[in-house]
CHARMM internal coordinates of N, CA and C (Angstrom, degrees):
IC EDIT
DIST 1 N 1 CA 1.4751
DIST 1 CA 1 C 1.5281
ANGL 1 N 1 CA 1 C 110.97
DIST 1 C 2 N 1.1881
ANGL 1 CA 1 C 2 N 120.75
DIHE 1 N 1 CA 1 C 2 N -30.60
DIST 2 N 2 CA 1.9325
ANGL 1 C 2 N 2 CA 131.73
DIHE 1 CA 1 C 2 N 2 CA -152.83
DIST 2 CA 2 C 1.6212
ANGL 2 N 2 CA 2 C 82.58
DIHE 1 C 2 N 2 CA 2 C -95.94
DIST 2 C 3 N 1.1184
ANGL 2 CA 2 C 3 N 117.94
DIHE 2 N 2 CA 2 C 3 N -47.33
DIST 3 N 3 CA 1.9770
ANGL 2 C 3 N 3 CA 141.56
DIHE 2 CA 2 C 3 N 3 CA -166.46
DIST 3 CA 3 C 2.1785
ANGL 3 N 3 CA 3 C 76.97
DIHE 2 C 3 N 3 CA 3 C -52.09
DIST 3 C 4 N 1.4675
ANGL 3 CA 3 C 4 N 126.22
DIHE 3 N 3 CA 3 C 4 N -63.23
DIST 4 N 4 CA 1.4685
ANGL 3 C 4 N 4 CA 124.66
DIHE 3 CA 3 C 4 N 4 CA -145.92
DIST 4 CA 4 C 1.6224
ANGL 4 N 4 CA 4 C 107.07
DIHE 3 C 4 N 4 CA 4 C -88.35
DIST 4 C 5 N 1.5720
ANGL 4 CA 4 C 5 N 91.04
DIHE 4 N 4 CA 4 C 5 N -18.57
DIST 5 N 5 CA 1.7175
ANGL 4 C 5 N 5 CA 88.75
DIHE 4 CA 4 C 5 N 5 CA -178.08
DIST 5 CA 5 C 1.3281
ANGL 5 N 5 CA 5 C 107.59
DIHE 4 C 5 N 5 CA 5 C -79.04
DIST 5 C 6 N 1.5936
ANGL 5 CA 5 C 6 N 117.52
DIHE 5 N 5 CA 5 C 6 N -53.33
DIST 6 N 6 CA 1.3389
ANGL 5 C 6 N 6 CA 125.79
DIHE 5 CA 5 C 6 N 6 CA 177.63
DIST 6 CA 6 C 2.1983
ANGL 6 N 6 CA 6 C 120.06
DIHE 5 C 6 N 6 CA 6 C -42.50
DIST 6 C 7 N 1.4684
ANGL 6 CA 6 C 7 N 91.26
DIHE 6 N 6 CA 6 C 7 N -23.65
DIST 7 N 7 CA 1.4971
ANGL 6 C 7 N 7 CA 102.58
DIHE 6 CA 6 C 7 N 7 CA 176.98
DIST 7 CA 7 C 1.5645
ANGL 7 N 7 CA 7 C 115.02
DIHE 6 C 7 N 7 CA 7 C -80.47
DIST 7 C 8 N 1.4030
ANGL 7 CA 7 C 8 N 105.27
DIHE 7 N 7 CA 7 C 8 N -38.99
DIST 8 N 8 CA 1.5118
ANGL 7 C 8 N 8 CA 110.62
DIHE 7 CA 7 C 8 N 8 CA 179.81
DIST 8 CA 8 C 1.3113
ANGL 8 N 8 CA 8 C 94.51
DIHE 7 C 8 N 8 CA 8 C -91.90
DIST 8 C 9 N 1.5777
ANGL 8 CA 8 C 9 N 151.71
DIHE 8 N 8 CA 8 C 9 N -35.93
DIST 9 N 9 CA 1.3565
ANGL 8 C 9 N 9 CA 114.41
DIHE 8 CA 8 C 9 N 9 CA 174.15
DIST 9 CA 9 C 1.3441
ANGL 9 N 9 CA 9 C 119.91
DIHE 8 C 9 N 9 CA 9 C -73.51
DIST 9 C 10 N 1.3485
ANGL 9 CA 9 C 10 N 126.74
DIHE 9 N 9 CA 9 C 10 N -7.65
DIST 10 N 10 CA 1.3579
ANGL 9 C 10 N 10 CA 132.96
DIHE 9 CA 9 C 10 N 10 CA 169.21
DIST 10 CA 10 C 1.4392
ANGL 10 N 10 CA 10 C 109.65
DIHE 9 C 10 N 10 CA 10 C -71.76
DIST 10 C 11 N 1.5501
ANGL 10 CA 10 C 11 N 111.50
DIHE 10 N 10 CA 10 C 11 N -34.63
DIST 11 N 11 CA 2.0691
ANGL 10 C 11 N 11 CA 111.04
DIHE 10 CA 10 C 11 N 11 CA -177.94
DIST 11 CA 11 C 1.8303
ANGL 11 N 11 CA 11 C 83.57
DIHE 10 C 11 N 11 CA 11 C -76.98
DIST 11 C 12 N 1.0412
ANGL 11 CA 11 C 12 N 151.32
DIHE 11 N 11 CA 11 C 12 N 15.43
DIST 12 N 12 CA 1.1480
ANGL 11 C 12 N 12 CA 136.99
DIHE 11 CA 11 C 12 N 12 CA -157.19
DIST 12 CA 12 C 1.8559
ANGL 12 N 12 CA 12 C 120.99
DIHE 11 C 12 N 12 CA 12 C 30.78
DIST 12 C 13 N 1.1603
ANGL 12 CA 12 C 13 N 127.27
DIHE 12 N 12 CA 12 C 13 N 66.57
DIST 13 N 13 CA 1.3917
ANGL 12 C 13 N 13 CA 132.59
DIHE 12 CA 12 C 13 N 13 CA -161.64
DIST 13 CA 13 C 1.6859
ANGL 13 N 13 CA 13 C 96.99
DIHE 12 C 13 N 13 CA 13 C -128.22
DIST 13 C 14 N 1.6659
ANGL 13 CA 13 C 14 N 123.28
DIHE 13 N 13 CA 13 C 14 N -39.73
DIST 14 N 14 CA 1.0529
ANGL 13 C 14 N 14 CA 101.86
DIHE 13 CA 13 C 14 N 14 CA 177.00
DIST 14 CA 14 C 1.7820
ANGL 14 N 14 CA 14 C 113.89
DIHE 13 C 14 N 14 CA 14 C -110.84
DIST 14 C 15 N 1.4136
ANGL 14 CA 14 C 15 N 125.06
DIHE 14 N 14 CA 14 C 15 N 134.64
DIST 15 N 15 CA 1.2050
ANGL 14 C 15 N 15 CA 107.49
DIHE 14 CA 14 C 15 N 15 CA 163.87
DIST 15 CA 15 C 1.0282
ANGL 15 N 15 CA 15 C 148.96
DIHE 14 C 15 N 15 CA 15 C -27.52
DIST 15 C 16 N 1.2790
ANGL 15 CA 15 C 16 N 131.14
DIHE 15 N 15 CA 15 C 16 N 115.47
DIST 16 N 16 CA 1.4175
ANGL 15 C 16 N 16 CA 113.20
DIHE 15 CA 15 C 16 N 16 CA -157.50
DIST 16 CA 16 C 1.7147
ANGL 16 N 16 CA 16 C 106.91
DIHE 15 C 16 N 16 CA 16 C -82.88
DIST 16 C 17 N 1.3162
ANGL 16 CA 16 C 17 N 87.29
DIHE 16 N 16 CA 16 C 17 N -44.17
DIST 17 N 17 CA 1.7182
ANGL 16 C 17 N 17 CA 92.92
DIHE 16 CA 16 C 17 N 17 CA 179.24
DIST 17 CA 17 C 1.6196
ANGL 17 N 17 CA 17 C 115.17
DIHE 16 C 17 N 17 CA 17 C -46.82
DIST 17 C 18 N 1.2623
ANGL 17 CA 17 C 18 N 120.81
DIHE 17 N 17 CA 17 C 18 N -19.07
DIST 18 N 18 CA 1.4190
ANGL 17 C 18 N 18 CA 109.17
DIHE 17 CA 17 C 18 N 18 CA -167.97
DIST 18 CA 18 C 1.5662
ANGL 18 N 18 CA 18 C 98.46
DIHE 17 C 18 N 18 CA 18 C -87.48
DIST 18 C 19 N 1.4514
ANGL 18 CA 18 C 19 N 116.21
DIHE 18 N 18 CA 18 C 19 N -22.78
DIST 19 N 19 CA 1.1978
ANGL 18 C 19 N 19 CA 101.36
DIHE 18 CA 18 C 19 N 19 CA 163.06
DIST 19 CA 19 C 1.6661
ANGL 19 N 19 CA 19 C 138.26
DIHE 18 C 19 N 19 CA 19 C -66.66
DIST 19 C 20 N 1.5929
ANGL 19 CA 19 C 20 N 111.06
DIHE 19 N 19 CA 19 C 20 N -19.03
DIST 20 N 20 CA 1.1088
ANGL 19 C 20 N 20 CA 122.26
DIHE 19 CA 19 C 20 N 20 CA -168.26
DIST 20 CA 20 C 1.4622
ANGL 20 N 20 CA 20 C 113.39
DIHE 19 C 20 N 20 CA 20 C -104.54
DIST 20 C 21 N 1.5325
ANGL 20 CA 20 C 21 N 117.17
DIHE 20 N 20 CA 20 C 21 N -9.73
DIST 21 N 21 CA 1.2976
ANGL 20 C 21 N 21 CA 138.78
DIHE 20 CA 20 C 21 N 21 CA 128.92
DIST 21 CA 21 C 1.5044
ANGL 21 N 21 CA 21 C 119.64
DIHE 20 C 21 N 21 CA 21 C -18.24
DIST 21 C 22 N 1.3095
ANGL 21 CA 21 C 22 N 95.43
DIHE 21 N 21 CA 21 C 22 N -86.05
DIST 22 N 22 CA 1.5698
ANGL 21 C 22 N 22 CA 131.76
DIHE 21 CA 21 C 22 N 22 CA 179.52
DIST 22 CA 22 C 1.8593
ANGL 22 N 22 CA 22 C 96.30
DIHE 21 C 22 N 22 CA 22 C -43.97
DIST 22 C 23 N 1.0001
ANGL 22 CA 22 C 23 N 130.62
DIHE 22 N 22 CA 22 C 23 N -50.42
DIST 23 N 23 CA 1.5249
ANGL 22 C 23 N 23 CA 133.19
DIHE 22 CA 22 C 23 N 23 CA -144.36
DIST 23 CA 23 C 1.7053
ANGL 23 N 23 CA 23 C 88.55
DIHE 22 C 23 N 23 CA 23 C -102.92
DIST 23 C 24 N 1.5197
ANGL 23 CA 23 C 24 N 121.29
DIHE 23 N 23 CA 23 C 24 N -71.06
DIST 24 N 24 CA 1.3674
ANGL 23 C 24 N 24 CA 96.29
DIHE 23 CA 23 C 24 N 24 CA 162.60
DIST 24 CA 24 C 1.3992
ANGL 24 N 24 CA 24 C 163.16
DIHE 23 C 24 N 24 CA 24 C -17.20
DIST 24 C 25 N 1.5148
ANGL 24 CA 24 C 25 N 96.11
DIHE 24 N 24 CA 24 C 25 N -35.63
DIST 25 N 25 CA 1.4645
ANGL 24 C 25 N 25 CA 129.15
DIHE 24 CA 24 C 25 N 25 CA 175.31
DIST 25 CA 25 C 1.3160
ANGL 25 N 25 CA 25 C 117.80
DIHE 24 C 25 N 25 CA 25 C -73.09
DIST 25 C 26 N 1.1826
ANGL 25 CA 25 C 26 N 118.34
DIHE 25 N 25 CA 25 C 26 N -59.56
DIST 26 N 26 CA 1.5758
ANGL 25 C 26 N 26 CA 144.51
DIHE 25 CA 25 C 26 N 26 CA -169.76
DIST 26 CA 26 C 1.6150
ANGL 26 N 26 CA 26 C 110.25
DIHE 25 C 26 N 26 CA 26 C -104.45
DIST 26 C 27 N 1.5682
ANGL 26 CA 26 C 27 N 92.42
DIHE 26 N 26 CA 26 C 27 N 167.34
DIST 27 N 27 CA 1.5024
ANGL 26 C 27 N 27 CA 116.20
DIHE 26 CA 26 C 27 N 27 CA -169.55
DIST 27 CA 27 C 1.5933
ANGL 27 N 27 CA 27 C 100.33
DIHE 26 C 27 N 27 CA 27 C -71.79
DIST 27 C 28 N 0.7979
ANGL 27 CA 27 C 28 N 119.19
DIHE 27 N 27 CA 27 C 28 N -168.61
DIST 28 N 28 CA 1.7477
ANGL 27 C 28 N 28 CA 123.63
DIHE 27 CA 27 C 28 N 28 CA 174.62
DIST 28 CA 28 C 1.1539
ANGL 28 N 28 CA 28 C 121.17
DIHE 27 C 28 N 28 CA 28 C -66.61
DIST 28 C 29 N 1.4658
ANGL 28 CA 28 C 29 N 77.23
DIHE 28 N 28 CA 28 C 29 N -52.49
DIST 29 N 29 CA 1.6001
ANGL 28 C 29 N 29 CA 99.04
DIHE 28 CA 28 C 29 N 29 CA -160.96
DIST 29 CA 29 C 1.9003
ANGL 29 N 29 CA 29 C 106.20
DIHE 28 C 29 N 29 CA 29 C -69.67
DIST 29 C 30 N 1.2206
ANGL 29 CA 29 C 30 N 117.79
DIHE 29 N 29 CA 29 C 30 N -43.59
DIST 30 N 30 CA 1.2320
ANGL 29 C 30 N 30 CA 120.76
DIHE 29 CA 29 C 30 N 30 CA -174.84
DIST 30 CA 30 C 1.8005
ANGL 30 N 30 CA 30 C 111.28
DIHE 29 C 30 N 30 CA 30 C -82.32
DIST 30 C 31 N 1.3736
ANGL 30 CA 30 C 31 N 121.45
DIHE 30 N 30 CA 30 C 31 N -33.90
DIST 31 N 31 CA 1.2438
ANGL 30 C 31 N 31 CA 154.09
DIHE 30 CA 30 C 31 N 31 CA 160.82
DIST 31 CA 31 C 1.6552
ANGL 31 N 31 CA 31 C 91.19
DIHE 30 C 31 N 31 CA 31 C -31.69
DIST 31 C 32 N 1.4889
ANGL 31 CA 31 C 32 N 120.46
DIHE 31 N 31 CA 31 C 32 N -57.33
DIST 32 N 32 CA 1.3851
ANGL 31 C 32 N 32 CA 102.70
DIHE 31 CA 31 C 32 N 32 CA 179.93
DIST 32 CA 32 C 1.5520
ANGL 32 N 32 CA 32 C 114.10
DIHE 31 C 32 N 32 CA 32 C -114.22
DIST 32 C 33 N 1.4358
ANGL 32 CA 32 C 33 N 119.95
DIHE 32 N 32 CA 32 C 33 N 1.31
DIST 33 N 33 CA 1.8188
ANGL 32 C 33 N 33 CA 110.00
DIHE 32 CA 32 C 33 N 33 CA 134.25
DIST 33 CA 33 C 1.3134
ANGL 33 N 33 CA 33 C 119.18
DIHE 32 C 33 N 33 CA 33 C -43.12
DIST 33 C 34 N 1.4810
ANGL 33 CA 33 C 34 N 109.47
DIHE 33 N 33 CA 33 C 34 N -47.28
DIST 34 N 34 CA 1.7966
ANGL 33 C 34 N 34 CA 107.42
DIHE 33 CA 33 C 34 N 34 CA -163.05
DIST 34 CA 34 C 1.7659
ANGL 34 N 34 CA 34 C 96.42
DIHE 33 C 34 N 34 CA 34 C -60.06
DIST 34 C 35 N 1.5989
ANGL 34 CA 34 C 35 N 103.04
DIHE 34 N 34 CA 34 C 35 N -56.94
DIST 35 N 35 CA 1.3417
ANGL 34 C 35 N 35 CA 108.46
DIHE 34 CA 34 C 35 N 35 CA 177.13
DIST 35 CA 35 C 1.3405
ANGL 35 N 35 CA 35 C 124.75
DIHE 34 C 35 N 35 CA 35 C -8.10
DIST 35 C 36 N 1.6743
ANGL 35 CA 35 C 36 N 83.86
DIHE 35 N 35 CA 35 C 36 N -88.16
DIST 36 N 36 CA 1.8112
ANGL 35 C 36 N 36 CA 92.05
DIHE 35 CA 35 C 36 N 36 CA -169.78
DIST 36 CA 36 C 1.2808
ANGL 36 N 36 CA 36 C 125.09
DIHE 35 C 36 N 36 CA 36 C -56.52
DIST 36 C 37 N 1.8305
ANGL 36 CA 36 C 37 N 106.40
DIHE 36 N 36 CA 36 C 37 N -33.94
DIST 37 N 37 CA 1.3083
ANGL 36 C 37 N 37 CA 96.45
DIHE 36 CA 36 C 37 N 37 CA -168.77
DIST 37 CA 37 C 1.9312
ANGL 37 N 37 CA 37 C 110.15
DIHE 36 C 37 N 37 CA 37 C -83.87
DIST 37 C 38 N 1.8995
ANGL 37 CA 37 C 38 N 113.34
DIHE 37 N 37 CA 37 C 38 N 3.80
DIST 38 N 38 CA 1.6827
ANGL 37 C 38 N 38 CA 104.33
DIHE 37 CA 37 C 38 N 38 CA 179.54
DIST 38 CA 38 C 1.8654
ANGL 38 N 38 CA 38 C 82.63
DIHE 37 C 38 N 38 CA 38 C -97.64
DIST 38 C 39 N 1.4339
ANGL 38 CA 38 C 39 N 117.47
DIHE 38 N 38 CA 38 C 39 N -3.12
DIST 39 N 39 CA 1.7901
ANGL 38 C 39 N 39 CA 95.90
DIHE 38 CA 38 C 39 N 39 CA 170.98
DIST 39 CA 39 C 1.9358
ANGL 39 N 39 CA 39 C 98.49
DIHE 38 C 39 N 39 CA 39 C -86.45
DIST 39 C 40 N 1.0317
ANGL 39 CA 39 C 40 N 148.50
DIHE 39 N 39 CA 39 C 40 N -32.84
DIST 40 N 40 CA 1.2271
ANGL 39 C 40 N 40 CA 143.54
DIHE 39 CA 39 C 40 N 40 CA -154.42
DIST 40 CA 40 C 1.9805
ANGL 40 N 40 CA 40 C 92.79
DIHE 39 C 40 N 40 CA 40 C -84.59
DIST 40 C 41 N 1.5676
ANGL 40 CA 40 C 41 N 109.96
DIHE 40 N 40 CA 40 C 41 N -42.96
DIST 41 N 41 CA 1.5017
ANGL 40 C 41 N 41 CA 104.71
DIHE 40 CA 40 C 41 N 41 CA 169.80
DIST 41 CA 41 C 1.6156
ANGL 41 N 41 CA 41 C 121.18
DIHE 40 C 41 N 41 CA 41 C -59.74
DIST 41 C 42 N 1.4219
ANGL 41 CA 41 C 42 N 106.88
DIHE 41 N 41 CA 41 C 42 N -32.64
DIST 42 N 42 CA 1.4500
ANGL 41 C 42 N 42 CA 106.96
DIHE 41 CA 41 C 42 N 42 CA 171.60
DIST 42 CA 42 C 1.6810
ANGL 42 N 42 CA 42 C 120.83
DIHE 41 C 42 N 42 CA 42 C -67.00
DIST 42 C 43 N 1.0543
ANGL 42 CA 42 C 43 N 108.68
DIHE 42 N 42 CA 42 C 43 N -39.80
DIST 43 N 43 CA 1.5206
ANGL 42 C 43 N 43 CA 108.29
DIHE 42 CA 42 C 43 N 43 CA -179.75
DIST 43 CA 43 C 1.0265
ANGL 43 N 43 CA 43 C 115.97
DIHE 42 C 43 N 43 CA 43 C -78.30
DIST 43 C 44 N 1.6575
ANGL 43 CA 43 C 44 N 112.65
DIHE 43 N 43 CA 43 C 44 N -26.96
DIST 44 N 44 CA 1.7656
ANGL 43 C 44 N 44 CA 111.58
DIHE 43 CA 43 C 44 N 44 CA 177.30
DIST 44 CA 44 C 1.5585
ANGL 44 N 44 CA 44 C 114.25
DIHE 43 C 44 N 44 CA 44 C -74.34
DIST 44 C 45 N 1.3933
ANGL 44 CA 44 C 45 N 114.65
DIHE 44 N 44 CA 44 C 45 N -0.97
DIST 45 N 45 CA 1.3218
ANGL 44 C 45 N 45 CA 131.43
DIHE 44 CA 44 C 45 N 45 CA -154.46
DIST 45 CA 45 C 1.7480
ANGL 45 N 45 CA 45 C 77.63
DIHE 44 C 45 N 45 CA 45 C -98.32
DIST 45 C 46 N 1.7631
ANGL 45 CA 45 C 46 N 94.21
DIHE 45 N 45 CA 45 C 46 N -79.11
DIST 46 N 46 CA 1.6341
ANGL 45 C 46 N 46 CA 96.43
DIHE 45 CA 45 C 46 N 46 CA -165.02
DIST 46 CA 46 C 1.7533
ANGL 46 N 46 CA 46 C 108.71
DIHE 45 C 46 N 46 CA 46 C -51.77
DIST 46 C 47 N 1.1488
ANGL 46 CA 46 C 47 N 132.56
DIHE 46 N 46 CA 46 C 47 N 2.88
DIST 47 N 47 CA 1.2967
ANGL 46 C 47 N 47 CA 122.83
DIHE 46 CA 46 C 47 N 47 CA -171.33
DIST 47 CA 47 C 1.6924
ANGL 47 N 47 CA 47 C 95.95
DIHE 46 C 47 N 47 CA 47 C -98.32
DIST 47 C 48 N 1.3576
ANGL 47 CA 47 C 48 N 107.43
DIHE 47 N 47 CA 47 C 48 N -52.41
DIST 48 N 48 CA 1.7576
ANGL 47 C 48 N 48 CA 101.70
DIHE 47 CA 47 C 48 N 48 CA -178.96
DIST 48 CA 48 C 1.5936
ANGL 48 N 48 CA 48 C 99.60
DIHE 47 C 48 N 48 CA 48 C -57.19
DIST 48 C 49 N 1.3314
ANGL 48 CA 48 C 49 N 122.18
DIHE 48 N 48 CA 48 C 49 N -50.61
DIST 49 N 49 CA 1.6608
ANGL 48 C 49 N 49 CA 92.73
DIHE 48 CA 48 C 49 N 49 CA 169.78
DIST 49 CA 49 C 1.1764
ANGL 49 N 49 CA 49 C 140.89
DIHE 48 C 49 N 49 CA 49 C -17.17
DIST 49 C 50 N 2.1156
ANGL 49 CA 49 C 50 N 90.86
DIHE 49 N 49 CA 49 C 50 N -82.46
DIST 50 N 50 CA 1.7185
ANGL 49 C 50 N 50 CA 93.10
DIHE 49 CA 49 C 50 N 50 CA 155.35
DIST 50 CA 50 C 1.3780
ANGL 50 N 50 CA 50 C 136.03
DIHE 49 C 50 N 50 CA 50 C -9.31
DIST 50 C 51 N 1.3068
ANGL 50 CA 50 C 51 N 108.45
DIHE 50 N 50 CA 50 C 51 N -75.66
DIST 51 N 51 CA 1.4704
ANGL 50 C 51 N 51 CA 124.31
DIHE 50 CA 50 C 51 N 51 CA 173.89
DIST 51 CA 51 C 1.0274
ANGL 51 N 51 CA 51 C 124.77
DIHE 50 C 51 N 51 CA 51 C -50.59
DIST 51 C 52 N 1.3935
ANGL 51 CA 51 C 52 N 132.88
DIHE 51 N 51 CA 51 C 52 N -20.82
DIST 52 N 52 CA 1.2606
ANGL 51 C 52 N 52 CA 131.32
DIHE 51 CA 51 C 52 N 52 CA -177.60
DIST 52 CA 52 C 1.3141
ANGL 52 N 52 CA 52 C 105.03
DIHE 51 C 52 N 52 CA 52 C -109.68
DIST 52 C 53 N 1.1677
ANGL 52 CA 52 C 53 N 110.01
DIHE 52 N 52 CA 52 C 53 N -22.55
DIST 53 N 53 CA 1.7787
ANGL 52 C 53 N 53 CA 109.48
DIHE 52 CA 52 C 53 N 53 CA 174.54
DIST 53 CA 53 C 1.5700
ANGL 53 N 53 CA 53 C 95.41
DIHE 52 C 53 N 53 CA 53 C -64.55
DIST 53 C 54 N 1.1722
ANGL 53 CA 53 C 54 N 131.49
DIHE 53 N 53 CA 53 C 54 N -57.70
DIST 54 N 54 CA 1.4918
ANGL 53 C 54 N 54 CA 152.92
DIHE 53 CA 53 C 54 N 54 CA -174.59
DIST 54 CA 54 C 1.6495
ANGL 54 N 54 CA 54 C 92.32
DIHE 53 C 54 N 54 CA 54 C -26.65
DIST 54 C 55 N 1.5396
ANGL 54 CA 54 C 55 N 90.35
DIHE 54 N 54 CA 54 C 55 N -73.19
DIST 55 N 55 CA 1.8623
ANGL 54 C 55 N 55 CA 108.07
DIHE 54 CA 54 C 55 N 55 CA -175.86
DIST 55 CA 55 C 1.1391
ANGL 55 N 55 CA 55 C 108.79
DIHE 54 C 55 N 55 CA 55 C -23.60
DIST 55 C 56 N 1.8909
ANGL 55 CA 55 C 56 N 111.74
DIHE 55 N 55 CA 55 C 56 N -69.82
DIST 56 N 56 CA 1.5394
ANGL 55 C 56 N 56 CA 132.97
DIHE 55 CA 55 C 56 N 56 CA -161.63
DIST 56 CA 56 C 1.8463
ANGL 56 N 56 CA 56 C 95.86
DIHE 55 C 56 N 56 CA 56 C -61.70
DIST 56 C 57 N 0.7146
ANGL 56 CA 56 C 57 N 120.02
DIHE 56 N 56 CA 56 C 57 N -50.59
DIST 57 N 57 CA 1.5051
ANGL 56 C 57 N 57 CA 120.16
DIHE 56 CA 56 C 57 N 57 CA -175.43
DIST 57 CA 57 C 1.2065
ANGL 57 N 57 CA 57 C 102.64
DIHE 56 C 57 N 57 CA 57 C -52.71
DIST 57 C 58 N 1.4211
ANGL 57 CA 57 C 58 N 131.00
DIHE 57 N 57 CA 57 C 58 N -62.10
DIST 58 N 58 CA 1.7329
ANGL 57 C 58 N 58 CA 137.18
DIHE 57 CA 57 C 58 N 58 CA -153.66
DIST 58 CA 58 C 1.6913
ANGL 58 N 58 CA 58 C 81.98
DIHE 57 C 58 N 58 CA 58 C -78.77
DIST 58 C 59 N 1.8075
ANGL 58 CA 58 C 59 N 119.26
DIHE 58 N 58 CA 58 C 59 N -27.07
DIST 59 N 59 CA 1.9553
ANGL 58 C 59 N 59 CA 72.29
DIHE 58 CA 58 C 59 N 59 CA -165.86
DIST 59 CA 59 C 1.7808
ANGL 59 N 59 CA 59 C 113.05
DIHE 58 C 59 N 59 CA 59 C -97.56
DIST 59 C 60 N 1.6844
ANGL 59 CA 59 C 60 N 91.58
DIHE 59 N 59 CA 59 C 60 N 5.99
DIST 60 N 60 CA 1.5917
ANGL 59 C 60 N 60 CA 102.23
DIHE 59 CA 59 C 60 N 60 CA -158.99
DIST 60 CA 60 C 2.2639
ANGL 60 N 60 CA 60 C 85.34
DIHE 59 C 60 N 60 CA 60 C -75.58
DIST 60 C 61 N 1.5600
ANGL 60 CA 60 C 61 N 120.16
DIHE 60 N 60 CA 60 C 61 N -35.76
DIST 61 N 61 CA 0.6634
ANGL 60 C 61 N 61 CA 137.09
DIHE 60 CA 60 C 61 N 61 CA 167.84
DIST 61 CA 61 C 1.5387
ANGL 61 N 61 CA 61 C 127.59
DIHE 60 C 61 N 61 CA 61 C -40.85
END
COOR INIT
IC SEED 1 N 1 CA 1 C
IC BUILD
């Protein structure tokens, strides 16, 4: 999981600040609950994109 975030904040795709937001705020321990689980909403986010970009393509096709 740490291996995919570090790749997309390196492509610059996820904010970084919202992570440092997030970690500021909170205890450690929850600081990187919040984490993973607003990185697992981000990718599930950018993936239904995908998919729907996919859609629009195959039906414009």
């Amino acid at each position: 999981l740490f291996d995919t975030i570090e790749q997309q904040i390196r492509r610059k795709q996820v904010p970084i600040y919202l992570f440092k937001n997030i970690v500021k705020r909170n205890s450690p321990d929850k600081a990187l609950r919040t984490c993973q689980s607003t990185f697992i909403t981000l990718l599930r986010t950018e993936q239904a994109f995908r998919d729907m970009r996919t859609l629009v393509i195959a039906t414009i096709e």
